[in-house]
Residue, then its C-alpha position, 0 to 999 in steps of 0.5 A: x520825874x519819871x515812876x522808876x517802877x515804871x521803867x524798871x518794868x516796862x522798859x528793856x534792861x539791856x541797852x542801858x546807856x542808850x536808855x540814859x541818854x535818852x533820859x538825860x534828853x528828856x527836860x532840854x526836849x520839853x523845854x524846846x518843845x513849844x519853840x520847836x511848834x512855833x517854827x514848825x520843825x526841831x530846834x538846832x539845840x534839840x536836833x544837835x543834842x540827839x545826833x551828839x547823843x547818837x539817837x540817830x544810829x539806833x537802827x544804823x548797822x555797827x560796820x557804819x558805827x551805828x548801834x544795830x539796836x534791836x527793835x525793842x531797843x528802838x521803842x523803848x529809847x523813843x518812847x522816852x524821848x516822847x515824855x520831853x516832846x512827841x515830835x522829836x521822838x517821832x523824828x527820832x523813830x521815822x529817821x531810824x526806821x528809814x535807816x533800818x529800810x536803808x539796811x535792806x538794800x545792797x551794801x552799795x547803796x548803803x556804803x553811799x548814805x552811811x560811808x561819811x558816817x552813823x549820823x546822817x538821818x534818812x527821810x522819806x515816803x514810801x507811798x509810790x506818787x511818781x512816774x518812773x522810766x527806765x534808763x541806762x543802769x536805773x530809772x528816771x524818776x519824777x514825783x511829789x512825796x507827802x509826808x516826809x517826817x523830818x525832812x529838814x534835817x535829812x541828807x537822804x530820804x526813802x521815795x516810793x515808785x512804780x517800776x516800769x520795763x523797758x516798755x513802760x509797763x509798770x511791773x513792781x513798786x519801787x523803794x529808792x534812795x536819792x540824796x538831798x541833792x536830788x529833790x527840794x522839800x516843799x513847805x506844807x506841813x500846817x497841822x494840828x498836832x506833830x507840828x515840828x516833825x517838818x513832815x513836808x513834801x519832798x519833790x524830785x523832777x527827772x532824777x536818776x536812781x541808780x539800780x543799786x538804789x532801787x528795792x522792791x517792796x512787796x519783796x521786802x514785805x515778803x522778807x525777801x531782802x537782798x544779799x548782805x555779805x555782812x550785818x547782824x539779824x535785825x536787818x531781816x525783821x518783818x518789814x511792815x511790822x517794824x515800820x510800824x512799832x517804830x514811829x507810831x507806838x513808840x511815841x504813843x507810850x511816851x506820850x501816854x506816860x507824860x500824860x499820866x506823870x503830869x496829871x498825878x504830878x498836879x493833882x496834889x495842888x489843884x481844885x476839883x472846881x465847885x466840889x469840896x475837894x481842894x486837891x483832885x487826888x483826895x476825889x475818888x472819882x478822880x482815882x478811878x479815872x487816872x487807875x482807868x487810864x494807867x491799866x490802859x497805858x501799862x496794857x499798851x505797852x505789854x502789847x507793845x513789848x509782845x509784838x517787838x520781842x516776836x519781831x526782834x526773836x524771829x530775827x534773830x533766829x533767821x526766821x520768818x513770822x508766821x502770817x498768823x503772829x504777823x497779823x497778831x503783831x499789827x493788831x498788838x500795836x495797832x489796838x496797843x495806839x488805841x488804848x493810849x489814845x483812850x488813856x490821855x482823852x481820859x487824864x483830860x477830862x479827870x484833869x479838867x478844862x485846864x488841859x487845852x490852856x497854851x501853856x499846860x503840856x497836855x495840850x500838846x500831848x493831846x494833838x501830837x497823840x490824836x494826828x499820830x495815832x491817824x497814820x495811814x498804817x494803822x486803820x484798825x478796823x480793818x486791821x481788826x478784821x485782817x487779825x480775825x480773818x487769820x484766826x479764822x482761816x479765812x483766805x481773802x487778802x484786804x491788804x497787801x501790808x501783812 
């Protein structure tokens, strides 16, 4: 059971069916979880009860009869569905994150992907592995895409490609939407931790993409979307940084609280092993180290928290982040992954050498936490550096993801 002090304080009050739902999810997560690992993607049961929980319209704009839910709103229920299983937190986070992206493009497209209904769950990689040409009223587009997270489960997915002229010069990188129909998923998912995220590879041969399924994404990152006629504010939050808080921090503070609630939760009964002490949490020693790993869960998630509300304040407000508070943003999530990765390598060893047994959870928490927190995105020396150089005001550019 979860600390409701815990809840209370970090997690936003507004949402709070959403919230309930995701809680009610929790023990059928868990109890799926070892399955969903074996097979190397979500169970039907644990796919079934999220989609009928509407965990998959979070960020899907209401004239769809999604939720539009702010970004906040977005961490805060996958952080809790983290505390039952990192992997379908993870497919939850990716899938609304993508479909967020899907709200970026003309409503055309979006009509196409959410017409039939809020529920349908979006994949994707938006690294540009393809070749492109242009055709008639679009492009042909022929590529293999690594790592598409939830890939089994979805009936569109976000590719990344680079936008040739008619002359074949490349001249922009691309995002488009194609339909499952499309591209088959390659089975190439084989790793230590998120193992039922079905992370696969999508592969496309000689596919057309209409024009209206095509965005440019250093357009998007600079916040210049295309023209809505309608939608709320959500839709113009700060690209990168959404992408970001989304998926990898809001699975890391779920797993980070499950981390801390089952290390207490069995220190009542368990030995400290060739020490007087017949329950861990009479150890000072012990005490000191689960004090240590909570203030650096609970420091991950006031950053957490800072970098949403600037995000989710600024679209609302129809306003831009300012290049300093969008570094400061990445180096909030970024360092808030940093701290629970420190928190659970912690609650390991003052749990002892139980924590890596097949049927003790931590196991599990600790390599989904360990392969998430190596996303791409994150690097956070360099997002260190990126921070520090705004501070400063030194011009030079290390990345284009600002």
């Amino acid at each position: 059971m979860a600390d409701t002090r815990t809840e209370s304080t970090l997690l936003s009050s507004e949402p709070s069916e959403l919230l309930r739902t995701a809680r009610d999810l929790v023990p059928v997560l868990a109890r799926n979880a070892d399955r969903g690992e074996r097979n190397r993607r979500l169970t039907d049961e644990s796919v079934e009860l999220l989609t009928s929980g509407g965990m998959f319209r979070l960020a899907v704009p209401k004239r769809y009869g999604g939720h539009e839910a702010s970004l906040r709103t977005l961490v805060d229920v996958s952080a809790i569905l983290a505390e039952g299983d990192g992997s379908s937190a993870w497919v939850v986070a990716v899938g609304n994150s993508l479909a967020w992206v899907t709200s970026l493009f003309p409503e055309q497209a979006q009509d196409e992907v959410f017409g039939a209904g809020p529920d349908t769950r979006v994949s994707g990689v938006l690294t540009p592995s393809a070749t492109a040409e242009r055709g008639d009223g679009g492009y042909r587009v022929s590529g293999r895409w690594h790592y598409a997270s939830g890939s089994w489960h979805a009936g569109w997915s976000v590719i990344g490609f680079p936008v040739p002229d008619s002359s074949g010069q490349i001249v922009d990188q691309g995002m488009a939407l194609i339909p499952a129909a499309d591209y088959t998923v390659e089975d190439t998912w084989f790793v230590a931790g998120m193992r039922a995220t079905g992370s696969n590879c999508l592969v496309a041969r000689d596919i057309l993409v209409p024009d209206h399924r095509v965005v440019s994404v250093p357009r998007a990152m600079a916040g210049d979307y295309p023209v809505q006629r309608s939608g709320g504010p959500h839709a113009r939050s700060a690209f990168v940084q959404f992408l970001t808080a989304a998926p990898l921090a809001a699975t890391q503070l779920g797993l980070g609280r499950a981390a801390l609630e089952l290390v207490r939760d069995k220190s009542a009964e368990k030995a400290i092993t060739f020490t007087y002490f017949e329950k861990q949490r009479d150890s000072t020693a012990f005490q000191l180290r689960v004090a240590e790993a909570a203030q650096k869960i609970d420091t991950a998630h006031l950053h957490v928290h800072r970098a949403t509300d600037d995000i989710d304040g600024a679209a609302r407000r129809g306003e831009a982040l300012d290049p300093l508070r969008r570094i400061q943003a990445r180096a909030d999530l970024s360092g808030a992954i940093g701290q629970v990765t420190e928190a659970i390598d912690t609650l390991l060893t003052a749990h002892g050498a139980a924590s890596f047994a097949d049927a003790n959870p931590l196991q599990r928490i600790w390599r989904d936490s360990a392969v998430s927190a190596r996303h791409a995105i994150l690097q956070p020396s360099m997002i260190k550096e990126m921070y520090g150089k705004a501070l400063l005001g030194v011009e030079e550019q290390i990345s284009p993801l600002v």
